[in-house]
matplotlib code that plots the C-alpha trace (Angstrom):
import matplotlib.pyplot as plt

x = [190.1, 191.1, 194.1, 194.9, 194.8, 196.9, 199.8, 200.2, 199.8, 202.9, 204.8, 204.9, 203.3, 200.2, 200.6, 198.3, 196.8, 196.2, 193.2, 190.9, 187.8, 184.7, 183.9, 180.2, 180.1, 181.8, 179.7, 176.7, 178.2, 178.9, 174.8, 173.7, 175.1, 172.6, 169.2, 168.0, 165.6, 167.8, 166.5, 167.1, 164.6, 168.2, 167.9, 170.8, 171.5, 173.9, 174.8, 177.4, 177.2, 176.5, 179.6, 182.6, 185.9, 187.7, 191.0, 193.5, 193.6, 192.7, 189.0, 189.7, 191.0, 188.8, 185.8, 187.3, 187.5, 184.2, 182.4, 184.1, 183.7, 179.8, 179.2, 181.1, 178.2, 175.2, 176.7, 176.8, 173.7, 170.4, 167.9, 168.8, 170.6, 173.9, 175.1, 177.8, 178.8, 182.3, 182.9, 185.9, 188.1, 190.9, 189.7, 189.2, 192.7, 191.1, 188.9, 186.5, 184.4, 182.6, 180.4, 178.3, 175.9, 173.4, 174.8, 175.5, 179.3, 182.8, 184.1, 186.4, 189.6, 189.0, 189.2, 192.8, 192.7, 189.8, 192.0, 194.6, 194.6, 192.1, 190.6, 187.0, 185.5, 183.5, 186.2, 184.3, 182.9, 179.6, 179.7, 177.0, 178.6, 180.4, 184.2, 188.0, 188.7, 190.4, 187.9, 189.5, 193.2, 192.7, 191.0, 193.3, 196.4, 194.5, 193.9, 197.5, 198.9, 196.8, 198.6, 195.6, 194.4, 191.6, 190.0, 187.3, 185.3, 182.7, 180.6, 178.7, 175.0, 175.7, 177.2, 180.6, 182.1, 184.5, 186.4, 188.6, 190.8, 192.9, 194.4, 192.7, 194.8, 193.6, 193.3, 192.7, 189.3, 186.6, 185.8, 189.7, 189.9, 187.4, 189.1, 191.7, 189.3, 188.1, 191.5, 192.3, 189.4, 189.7, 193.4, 191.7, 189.2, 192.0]
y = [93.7, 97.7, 96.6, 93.6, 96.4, 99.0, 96.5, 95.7, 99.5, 100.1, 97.5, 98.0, 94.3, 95.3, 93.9, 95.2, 92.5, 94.8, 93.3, 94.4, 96.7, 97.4, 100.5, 100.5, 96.8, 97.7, 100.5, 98.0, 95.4, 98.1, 99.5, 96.1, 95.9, 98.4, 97.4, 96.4, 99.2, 100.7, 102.2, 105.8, 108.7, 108.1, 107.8, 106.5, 108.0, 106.4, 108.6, 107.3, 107.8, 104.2, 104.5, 104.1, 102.5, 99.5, 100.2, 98.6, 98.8, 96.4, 95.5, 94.3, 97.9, 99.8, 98.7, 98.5, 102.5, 103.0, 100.9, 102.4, 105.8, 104.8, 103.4, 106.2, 108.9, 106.2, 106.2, 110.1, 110.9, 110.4, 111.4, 113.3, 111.4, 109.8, 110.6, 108.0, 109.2, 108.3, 110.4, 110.9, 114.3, 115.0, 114.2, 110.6, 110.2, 110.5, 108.5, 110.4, 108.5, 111.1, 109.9, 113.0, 112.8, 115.6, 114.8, 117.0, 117.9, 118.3, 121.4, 123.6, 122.6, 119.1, 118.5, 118.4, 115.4, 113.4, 110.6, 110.3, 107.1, 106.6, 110.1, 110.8, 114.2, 113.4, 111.6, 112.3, 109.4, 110.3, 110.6, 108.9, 107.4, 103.9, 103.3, 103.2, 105.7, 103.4, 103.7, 106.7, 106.1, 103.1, 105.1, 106.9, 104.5, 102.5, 105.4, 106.5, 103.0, 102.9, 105.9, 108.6, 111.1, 111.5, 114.8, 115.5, 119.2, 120.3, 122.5, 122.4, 121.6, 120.7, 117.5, 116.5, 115.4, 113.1, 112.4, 110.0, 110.6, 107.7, 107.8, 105.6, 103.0, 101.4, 97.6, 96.1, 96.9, 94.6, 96.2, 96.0, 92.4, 91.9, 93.9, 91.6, 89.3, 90.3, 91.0, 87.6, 86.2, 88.8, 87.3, 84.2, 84.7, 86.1]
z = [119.8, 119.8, 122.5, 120.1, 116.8, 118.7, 119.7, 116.1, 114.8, 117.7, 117.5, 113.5, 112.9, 110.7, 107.5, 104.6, 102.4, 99.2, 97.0, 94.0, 95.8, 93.9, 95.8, 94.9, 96.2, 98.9, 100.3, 99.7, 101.7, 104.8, 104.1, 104.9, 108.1, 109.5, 107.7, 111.3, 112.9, 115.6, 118.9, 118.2, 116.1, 114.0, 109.7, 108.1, 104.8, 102.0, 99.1, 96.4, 92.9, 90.9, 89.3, 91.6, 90.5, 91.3, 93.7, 95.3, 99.3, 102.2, 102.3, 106.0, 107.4, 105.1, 106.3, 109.8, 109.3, 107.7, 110.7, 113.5, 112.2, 111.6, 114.7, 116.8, 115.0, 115.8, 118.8, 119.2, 118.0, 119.3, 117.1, 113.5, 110.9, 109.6, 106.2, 104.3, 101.1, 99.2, 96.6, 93.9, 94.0, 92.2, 88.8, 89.8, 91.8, 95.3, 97.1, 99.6, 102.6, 104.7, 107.7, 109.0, 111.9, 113.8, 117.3, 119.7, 118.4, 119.4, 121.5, 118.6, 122.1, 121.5, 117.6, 117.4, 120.5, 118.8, 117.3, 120.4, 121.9, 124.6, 124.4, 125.7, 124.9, 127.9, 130.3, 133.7, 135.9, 134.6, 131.0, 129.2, 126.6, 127.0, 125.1, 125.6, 123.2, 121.0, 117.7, 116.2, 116.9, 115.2, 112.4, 111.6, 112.1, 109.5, 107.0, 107.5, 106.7, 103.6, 102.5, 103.0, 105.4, 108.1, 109.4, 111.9, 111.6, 114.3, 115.7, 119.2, 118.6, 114.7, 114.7, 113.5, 109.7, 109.6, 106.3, 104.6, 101.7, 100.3, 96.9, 94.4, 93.2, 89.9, 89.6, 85.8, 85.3, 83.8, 80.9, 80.6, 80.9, 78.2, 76.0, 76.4, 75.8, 72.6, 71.0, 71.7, 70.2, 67.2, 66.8, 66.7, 64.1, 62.1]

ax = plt.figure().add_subplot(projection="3d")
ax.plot(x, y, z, "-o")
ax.set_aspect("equal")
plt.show()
């Protein structure tokens, strides 16, 4: 699937199917793809405010970002935790999605390599980890298609912060529908 993404990203074929997003739906949805107990000492921490608003983006490449950048910390990190969180910056005009984990981090040489296409921080015959190095290119080909950013901070022996930053872009809201609602029926009543 990660060779089938990257031909598209390269040859310019991805299409983005924009839709409405309830982002506190949304990060539901991703949380309940890891209720099952997992193998690891590993506790999986979700923080989002209950009041998130409704954007438009692609709910197929969003989440595709969110889970890859999820499962590359589970991944990472044997025992410790994983924080998600999405937040809003910019008085409401930013989206942030951070995913931080307690794994072993990324050498300060290798941060500016970490989204490069088939880059292992660990590329010898013995490393312990299995991938092609294809997760985080994709990540960030996605969150640049979206129109947003993608940045990775580390330290050896603290873990690693990953964050993405797209700019939130409104859809009619439902409370705005049914104030469209109610003028009508005002109207009527009239």
């Amino acid at each position: 699937n990660g060779i089938l993404e990257i031909t598209k990203i390269e040859s310019g074929t991805v299409t983005v199917l924009s839709e409405p997003i309830d982002l506190v739906e949304f990060m539901a949805d991703n949380r309940s793809d890891y209720v099952m107990p997992m193998e690891k000492e590993l506790i999986l921490e979700w923080q989002y405010p209950a009041q998130l608003p409704v954007i438009e983006s692609d709910r197929t490449k969003l989440r595709q970002v969110l889970t890859n950048l999820i499962n590359n910390a589970i991944k990472f990190t044997d025992q410790g935790s994983v924080t998600i969180s999405a937040n809003l910056l910019d008085n409401g005009q930013t989206i942030e999605f951070t995913v931080r984990d307690t794994g072993p981090g990324i050498p300060e040489e290798l941060l500016p390599f970490v989204f490069d296409k088939f880059r292992q921080i660990d590329s010898t015959t013995t490393r312990h980890y299995s991938g092609a190095g294809l997760g985080l290119y994709i990540v960030k080909s996605f969150v640049e298609i979206l129109g947003g950013t993608v940045s990775a901070e580390s330290k050896i022996g603290q873990g690693a912060v990953f964050s993405v930053h797209l700019p939130v872009r409104h859809t009619q809201t439902k409370s705005h529908d049914l104030n469209d609602r109610t003028s009508s029926v005002e109207q009527l009543l009239n």
